[in-house]
N, CA, C and O atoms as CSV, one atom per row, in Angstrom:
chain,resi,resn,atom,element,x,y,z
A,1,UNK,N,N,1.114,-24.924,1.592
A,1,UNK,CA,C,2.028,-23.978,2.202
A,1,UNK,C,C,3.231,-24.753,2.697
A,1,UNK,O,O,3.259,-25.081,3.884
A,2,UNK,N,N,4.257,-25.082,1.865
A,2,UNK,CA,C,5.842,-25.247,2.465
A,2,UNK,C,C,6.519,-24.742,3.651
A,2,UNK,O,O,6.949,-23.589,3.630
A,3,UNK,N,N,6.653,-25.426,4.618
A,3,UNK,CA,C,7.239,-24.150,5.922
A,3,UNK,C,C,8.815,-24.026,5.700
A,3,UNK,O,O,9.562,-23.488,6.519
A,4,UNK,N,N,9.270,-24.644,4.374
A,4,UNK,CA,C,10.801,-24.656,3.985
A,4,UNK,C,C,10.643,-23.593,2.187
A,4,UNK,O,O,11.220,-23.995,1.176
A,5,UNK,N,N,10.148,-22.854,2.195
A,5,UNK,CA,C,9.711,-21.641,1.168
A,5,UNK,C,C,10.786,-20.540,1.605
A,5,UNK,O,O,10.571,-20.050,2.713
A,6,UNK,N,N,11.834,-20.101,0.960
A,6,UNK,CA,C,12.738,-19.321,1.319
A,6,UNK,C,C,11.654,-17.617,0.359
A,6,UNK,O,O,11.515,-16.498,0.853
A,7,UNK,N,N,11.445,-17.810,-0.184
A,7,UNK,CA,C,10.626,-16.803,-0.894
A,7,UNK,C,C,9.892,-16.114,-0.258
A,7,UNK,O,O,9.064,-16.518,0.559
A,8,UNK,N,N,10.230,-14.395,-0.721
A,8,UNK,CA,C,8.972,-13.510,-0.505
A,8,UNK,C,C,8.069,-13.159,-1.280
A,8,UNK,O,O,8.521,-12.565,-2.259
A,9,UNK,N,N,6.280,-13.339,-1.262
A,9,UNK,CA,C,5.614,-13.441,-2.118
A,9,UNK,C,C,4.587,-12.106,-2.225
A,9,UNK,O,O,4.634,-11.217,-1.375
A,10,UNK,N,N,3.737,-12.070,-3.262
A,10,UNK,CA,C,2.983,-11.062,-2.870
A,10,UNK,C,C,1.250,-11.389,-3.140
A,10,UNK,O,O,0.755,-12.108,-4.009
A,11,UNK,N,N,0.690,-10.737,-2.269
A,11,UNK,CA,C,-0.605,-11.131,-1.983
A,11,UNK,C,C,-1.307,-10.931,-3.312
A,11,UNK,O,O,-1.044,-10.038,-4.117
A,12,UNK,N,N,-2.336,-11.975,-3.458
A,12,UNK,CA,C,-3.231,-12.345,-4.910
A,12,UNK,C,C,-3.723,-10.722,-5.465
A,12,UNK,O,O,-3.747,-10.260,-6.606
A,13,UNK,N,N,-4.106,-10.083,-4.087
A,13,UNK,CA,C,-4.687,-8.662,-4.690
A,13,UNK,C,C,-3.513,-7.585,-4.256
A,13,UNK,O,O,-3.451,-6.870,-3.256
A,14,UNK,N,N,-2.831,-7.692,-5.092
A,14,UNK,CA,C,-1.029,-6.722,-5.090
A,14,UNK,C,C,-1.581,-5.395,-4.729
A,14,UNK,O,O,-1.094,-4.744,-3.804
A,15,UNK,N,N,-3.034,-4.790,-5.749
A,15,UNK,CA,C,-3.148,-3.396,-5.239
A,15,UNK,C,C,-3.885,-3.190,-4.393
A,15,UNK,O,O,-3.790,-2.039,-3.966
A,16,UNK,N,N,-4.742,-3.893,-3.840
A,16,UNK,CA,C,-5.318,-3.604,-2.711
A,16,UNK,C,C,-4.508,-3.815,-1.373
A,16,UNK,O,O,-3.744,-4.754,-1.148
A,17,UNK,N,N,-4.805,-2.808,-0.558
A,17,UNK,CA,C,-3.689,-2.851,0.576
A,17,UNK,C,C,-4.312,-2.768,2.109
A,17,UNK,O,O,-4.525,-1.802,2.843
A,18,UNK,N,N,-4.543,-4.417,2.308
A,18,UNK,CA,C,-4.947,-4.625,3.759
A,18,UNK,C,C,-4.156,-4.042,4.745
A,18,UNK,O,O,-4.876,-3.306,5.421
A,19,UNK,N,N,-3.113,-4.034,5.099
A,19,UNK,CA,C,-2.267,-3.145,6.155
A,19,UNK,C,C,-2.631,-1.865,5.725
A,19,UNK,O,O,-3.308,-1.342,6.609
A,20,UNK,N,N,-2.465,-1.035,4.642
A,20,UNK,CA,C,-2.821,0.364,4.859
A,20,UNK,C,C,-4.194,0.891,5.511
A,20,UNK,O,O,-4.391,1.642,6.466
A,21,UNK,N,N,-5.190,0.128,4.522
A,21,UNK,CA,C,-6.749,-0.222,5.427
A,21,UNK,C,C,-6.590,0.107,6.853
A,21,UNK,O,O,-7.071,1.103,7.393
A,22,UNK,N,N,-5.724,-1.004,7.547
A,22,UNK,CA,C,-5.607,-1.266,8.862
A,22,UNK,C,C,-5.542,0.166,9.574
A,22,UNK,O,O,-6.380,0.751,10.260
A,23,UNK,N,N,-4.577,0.433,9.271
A,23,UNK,CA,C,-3.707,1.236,9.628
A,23,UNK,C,C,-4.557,2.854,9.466
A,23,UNK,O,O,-4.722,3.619,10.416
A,24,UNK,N,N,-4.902,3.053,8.403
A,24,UNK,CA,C,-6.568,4.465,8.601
A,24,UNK,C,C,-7.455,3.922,9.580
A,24,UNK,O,O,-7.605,4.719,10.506
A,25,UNK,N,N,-8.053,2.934,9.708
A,25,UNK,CA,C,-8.702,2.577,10.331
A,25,UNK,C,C,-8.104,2.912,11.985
A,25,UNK,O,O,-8.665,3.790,12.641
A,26,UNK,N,N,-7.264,2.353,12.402
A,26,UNK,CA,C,-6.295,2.629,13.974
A,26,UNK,C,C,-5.951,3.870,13.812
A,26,UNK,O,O,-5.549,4.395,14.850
A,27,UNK,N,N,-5.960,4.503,12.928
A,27,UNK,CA,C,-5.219,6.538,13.020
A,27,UNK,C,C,-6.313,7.338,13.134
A,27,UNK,O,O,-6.272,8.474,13.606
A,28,UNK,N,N,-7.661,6.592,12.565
A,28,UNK,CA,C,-8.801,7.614,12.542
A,28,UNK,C,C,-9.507,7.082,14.137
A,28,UNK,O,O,-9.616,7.838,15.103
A,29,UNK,N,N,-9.814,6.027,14.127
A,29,UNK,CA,C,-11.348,5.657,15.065
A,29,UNK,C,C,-10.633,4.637,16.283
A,29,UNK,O,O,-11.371,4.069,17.088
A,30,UNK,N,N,-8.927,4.440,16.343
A,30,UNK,CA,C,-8.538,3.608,17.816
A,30,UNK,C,C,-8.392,2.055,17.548
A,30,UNK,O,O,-7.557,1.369,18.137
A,31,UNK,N,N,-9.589,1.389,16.274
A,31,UNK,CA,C,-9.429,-0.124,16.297
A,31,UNK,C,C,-8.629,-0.421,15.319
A,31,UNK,O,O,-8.223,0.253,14.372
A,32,UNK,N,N,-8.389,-1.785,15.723
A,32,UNK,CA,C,-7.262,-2.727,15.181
A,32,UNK,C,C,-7.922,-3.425,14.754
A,32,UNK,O,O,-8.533,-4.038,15.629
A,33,UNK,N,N,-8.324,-3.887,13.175
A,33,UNK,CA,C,-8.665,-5.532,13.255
A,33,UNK,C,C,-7.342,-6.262,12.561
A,33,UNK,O,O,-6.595,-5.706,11.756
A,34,UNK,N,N,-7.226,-7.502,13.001
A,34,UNK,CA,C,-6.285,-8.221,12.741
A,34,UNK,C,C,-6.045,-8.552,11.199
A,34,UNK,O,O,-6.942,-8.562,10.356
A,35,UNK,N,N,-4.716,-8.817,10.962
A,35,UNK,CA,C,-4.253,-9.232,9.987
A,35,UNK,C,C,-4.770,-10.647,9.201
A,35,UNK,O,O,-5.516,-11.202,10.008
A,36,UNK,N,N,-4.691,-11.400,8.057
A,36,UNK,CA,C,-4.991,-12.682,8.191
A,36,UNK,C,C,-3.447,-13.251,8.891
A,36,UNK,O,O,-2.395,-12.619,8.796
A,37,UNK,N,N,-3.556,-14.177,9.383
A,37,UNK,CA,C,-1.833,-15.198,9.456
A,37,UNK,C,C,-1.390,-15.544,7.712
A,37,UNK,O,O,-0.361,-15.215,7.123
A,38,UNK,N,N,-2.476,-16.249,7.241
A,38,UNK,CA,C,-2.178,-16.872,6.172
A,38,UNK,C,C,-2.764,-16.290,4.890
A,38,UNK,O,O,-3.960,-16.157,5.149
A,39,UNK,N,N,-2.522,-15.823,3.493
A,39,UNK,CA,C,-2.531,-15.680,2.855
A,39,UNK,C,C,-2.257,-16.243,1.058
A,39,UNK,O,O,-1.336,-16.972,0.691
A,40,UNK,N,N,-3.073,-15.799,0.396
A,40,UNK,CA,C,-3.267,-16.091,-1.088
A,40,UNK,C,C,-2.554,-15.695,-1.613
A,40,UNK,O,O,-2.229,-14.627,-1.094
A,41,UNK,N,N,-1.808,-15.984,-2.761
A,41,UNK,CA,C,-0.457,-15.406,-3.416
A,41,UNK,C,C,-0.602,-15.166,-4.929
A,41,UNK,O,O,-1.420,-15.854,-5.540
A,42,UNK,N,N,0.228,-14.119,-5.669
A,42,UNK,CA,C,-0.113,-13.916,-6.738
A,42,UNK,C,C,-0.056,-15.565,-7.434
A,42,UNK,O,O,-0.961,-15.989,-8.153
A,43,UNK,N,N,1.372,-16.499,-7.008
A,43,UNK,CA,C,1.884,-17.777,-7.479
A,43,UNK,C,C,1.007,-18.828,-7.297
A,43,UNK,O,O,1.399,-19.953,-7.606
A,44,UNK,N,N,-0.408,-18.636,-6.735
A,44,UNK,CA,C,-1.310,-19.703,-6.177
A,44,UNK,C,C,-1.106,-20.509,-4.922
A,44,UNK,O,O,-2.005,-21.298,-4.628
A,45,UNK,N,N,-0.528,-20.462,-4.494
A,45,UNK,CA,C,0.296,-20.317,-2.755
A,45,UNK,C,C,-0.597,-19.731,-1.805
A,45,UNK,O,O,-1.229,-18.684,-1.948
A,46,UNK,N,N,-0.588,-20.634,-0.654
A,46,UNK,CA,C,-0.821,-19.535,0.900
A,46,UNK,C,C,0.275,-19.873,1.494
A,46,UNK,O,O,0.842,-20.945,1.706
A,47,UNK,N,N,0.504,-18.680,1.750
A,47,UNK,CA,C,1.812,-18.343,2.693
A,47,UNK,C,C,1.550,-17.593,3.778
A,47,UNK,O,O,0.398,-17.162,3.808
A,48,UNK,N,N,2.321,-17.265,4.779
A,48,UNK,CA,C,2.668,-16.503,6.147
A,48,UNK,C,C,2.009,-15.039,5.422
A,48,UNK,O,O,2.091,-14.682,4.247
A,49,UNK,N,N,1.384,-14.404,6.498
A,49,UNK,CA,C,1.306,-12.909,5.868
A,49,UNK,C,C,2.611,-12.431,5.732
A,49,UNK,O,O,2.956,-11.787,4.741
A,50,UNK,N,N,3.670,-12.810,7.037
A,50,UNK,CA,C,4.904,-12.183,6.702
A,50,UNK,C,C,6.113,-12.596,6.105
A,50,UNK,O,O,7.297,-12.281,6.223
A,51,UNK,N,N,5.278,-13.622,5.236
A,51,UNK,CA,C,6.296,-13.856,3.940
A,51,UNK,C,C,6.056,-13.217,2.733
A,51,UNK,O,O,6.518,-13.573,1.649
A,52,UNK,N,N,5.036,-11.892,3.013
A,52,UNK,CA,C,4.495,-11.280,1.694
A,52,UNK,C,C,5.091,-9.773,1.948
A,52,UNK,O,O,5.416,-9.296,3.035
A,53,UNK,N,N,5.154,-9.095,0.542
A,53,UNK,CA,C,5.208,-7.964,0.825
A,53,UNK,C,C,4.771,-7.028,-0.455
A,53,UNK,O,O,4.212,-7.529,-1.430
A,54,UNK,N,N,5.046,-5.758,-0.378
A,54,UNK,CA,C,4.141,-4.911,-2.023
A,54,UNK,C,C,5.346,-4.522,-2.408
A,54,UNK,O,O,5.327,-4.412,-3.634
A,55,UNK,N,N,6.755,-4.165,-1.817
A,55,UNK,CA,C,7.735,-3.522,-2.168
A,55,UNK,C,C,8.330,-4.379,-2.953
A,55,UNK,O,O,8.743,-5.510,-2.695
A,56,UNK,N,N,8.361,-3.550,-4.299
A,56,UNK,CA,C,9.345,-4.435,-5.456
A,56,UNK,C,C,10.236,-5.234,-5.242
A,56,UNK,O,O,10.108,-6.444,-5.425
A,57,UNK,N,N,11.611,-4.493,-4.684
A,57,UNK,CA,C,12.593,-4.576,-3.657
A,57,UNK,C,C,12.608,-5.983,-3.021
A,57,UNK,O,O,13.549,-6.770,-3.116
A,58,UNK,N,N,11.512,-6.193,-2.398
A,58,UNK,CA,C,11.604,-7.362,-1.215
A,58,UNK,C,C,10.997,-8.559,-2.184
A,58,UNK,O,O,11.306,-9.728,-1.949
A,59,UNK,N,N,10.344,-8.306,-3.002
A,59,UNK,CA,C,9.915,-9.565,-3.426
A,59,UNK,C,C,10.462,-10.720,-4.674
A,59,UNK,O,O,10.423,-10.584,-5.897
A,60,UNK,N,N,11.018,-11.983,-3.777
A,60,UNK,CA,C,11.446,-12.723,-4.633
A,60,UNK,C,C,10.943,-13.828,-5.356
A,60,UNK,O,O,11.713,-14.452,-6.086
A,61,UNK,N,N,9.606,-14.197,-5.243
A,61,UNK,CA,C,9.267,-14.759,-6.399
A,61,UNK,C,C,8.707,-14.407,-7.243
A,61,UNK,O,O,7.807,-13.575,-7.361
A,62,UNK,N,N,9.628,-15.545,-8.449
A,62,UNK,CA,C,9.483,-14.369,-10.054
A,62,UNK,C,C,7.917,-14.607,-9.941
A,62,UNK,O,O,7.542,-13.535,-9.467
A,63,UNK,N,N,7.087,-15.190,-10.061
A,63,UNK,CA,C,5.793,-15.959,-10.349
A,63,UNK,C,C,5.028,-14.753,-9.854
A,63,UNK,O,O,4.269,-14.295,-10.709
A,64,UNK,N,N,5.030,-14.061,-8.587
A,64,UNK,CA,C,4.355,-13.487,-7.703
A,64,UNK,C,C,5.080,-11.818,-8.067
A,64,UNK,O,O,4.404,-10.834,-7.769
A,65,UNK,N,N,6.046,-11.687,-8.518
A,65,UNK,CA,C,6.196,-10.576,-9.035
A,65,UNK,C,C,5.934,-9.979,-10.726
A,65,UNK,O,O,5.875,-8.801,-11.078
A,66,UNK,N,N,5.799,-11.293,-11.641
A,66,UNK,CA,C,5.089,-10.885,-12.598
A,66,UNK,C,C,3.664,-10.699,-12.473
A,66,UNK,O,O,3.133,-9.858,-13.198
A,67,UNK,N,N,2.816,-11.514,-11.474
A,67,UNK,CA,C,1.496,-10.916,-11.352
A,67,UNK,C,C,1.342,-10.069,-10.507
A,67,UNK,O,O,0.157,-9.939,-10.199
A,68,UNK,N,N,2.012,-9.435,-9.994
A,68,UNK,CA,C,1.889,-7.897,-9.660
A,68,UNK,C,C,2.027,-6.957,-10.708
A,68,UNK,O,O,1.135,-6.174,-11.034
A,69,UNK,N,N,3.491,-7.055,-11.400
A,69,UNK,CA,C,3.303,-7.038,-12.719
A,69,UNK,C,C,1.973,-6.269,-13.737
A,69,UNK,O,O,1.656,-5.251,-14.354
A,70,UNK,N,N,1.562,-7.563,-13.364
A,70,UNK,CA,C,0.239,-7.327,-14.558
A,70,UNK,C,C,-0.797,-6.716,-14.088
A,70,UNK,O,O,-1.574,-6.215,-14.901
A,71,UNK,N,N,-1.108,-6.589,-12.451
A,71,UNK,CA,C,-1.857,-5.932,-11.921
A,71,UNK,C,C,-1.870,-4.728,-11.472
A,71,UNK,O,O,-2.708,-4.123,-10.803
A,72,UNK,N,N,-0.972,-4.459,-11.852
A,72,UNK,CA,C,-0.374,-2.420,-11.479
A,72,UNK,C,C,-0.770,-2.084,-12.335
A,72,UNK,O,O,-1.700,-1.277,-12.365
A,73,UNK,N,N,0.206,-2.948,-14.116
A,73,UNK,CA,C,-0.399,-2.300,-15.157
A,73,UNK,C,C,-1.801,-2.743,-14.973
A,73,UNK,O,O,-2.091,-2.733,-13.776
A,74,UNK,N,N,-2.711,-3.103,-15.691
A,74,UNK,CA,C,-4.081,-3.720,-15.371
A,74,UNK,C,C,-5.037,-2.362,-14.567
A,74,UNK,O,O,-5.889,-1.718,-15.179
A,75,UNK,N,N,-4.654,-2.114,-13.031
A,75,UNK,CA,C,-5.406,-0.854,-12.236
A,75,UNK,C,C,-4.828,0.324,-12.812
A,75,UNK,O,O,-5.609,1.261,-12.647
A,76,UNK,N,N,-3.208,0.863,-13.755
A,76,UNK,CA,C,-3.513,1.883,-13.941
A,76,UNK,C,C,-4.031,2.279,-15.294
A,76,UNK,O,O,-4.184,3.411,-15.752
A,77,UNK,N,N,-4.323,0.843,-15.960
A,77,UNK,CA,C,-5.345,1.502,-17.476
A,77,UNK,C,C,-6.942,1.771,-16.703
A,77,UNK,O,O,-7.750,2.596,-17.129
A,78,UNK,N,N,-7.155,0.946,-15.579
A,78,UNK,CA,C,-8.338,1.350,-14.720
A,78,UNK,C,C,-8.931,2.707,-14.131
A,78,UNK,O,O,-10.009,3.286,-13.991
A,79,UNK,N,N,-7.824,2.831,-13.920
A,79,UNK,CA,C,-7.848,4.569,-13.315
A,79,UNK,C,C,-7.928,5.194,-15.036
A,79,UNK,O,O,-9.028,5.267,-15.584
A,80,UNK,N,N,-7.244,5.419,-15.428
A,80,UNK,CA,C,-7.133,6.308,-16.067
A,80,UNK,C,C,-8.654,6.265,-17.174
A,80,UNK,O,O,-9.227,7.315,-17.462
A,81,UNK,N,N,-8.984,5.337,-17.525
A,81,UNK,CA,C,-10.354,5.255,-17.646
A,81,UNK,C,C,-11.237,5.620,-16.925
A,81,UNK,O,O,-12.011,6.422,-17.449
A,82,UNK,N,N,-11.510,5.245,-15.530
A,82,UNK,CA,C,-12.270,6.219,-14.786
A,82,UNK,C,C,-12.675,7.544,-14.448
A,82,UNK,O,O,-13.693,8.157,-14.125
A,83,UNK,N,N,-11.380,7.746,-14.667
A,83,UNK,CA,C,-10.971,9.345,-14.536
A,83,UNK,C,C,-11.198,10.236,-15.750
A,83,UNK,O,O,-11.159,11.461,-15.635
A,84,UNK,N,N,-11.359,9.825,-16.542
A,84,UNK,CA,C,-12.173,10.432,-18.108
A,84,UNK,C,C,-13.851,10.289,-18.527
A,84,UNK,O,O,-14.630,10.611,-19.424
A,85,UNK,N,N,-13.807,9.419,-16.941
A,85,UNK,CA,C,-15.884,9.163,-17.273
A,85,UNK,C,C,-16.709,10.441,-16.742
A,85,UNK,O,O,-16.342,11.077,-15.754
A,86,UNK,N,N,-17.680,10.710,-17.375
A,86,UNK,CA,C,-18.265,12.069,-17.218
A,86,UNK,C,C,-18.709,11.761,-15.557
A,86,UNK,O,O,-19.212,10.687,-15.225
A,87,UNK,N,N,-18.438,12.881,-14.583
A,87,UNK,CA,C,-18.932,12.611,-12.986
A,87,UNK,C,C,-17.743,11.880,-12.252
A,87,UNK,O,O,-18.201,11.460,-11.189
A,88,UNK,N,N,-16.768,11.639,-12.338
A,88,UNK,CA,C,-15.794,11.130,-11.845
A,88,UNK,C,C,-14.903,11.695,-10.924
A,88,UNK,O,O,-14.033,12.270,-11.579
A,89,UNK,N,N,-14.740,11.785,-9.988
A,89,UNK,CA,C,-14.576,12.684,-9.118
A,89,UNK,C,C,-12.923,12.890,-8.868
A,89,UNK,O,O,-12.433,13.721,-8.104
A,90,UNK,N,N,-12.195,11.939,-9.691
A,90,UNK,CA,C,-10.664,12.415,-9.706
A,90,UNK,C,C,-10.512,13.407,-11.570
A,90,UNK,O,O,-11.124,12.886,-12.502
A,91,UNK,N,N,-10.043,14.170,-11.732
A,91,UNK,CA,C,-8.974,14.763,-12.862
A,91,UNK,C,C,-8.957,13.755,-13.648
A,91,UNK,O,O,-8.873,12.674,-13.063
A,92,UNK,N,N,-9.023,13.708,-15.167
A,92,UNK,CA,C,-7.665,13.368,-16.178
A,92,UNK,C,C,-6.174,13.244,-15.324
A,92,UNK,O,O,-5.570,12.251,-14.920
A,93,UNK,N,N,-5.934,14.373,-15.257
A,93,UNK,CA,C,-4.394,14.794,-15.132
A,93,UNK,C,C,-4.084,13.865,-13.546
A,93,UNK,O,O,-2.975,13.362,-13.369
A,94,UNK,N,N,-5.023,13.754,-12.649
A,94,UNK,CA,C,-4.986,13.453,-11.636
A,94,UNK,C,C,-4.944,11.705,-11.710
A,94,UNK,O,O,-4.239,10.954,-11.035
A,95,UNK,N,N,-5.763,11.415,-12.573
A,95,UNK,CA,C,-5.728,9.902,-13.228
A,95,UNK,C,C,-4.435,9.414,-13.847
A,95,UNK,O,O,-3.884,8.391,-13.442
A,96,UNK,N,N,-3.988,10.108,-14.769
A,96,UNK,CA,C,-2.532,10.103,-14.861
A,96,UNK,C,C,-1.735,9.805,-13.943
A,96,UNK,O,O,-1.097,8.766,-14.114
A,97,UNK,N,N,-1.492,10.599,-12.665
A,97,UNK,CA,C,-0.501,10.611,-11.789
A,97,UNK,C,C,-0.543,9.040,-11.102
A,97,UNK,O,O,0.357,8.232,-10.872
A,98,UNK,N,N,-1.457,9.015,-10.969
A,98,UNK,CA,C,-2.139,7.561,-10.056
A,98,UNK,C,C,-1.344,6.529,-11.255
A,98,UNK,O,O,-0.308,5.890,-11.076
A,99,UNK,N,N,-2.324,6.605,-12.730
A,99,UNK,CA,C,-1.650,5.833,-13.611
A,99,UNK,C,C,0.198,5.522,-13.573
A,99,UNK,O,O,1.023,4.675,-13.233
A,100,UNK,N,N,0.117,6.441,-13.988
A,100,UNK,CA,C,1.738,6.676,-14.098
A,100,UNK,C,C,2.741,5.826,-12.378
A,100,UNK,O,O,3.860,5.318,-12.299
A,101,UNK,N,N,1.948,5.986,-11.599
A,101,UNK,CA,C,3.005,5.807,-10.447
A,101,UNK,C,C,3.104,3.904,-10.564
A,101,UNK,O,O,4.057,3.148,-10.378
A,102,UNK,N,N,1.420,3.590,-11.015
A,102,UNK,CA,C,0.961,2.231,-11.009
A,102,UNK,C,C,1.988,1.636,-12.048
A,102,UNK,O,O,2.375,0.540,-11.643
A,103,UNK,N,N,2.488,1.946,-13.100
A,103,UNK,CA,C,3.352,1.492,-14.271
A,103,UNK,C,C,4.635,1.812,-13.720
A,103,UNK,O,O,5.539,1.136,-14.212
A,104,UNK,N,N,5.059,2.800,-12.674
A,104,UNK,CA,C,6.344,2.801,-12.523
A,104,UNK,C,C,6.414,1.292,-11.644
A,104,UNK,O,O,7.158,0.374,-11.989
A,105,UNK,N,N,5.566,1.237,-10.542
A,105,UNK,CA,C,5.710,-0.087,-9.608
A,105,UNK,C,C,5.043,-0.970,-10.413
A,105,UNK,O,O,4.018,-1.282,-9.807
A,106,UNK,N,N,5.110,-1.687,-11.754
A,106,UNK,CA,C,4.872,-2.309,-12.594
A,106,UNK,C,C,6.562,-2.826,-12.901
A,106,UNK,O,O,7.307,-3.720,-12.502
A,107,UNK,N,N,6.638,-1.453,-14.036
A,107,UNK,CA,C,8.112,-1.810,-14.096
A,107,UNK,C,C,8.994,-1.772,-13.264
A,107,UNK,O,O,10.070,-1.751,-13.861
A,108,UNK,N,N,9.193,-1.742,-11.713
A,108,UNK,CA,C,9.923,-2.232,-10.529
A,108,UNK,C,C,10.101,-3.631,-10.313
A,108,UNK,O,O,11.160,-4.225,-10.110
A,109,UNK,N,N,8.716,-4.177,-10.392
A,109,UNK,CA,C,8.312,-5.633,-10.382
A,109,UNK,C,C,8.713,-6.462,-11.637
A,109,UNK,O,O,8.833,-7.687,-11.628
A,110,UNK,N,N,8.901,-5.679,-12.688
A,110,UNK,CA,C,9.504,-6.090,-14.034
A,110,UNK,C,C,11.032,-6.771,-13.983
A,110,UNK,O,O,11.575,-7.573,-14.743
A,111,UNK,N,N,11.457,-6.161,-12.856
A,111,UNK,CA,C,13.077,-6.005,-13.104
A,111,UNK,C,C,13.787,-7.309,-12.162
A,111,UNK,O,O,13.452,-7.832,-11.099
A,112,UNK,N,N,14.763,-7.507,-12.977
A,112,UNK,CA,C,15.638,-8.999,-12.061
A,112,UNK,C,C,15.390,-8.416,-10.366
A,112,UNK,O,O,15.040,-7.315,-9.942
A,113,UNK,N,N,15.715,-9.580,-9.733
A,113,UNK,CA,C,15.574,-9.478,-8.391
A,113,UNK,C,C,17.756,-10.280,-7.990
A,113,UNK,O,O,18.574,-10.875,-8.691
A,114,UNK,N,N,17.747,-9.852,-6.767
A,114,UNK,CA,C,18.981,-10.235,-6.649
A,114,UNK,C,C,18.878,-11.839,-6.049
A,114,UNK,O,O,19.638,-12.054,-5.105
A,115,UNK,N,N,18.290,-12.628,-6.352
A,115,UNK,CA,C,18.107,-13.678,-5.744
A,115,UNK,C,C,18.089,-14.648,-6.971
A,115,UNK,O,O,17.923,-15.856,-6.800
């Protein structure tokens, strides 16, 4: 971990979302559990948690934004497979939507960054 890293990175598991977690967790039942400080990076890096982020937008390394990249696409051929298994408790059509949003923030992460 460089403490001279001008870069914003994004966490190893792009779609899983520890702050949102958090955050149901404190809206439903009152507790907080803490954040990590330090974190795993798509680039093989630990960095600051708050040198990470999920928003296309904010994130400037290329390394850490192509493997988000690959992991949006990646969960929404996931879904959408799931969602066609007999007993599955989301839609086709509903699998789609999920799909579809996962490939739009795919190709977000696709795109030059201003940095």
């Amino acid at each position: 971990m460089g403490g001279n890293d001008p870069h914003i990175h994004v966490e190893v598991k792009a779609v899983h979302a520890d702050a949102a977690a958090r955050n149901v967790m404190a809206s439903t039942f009152g507790l907080v559990g803490d954040l990590p400080s330090v974190v795993a990076t798509g680039c093989g890096l630990r960095v600051p948690y708050a040198m990470t982020s999920a928003r296309p937008d904010r994130v400037t390394c290329l390394a850490c934004r192509e493997h988000a990249r690959q992991e949006h696409l990646r969960f929404a051929e996931e879904v959408e497979r799931l969602s066609r298994m007999p007993g599955s408790t989301i839609s086709p059509a509903q699998g789609k939507l999920a799909a579809d949003r996962h490939r739009d923030l795919a190709q977000e992460f696709s795109s030059d960054t201003e940095s």
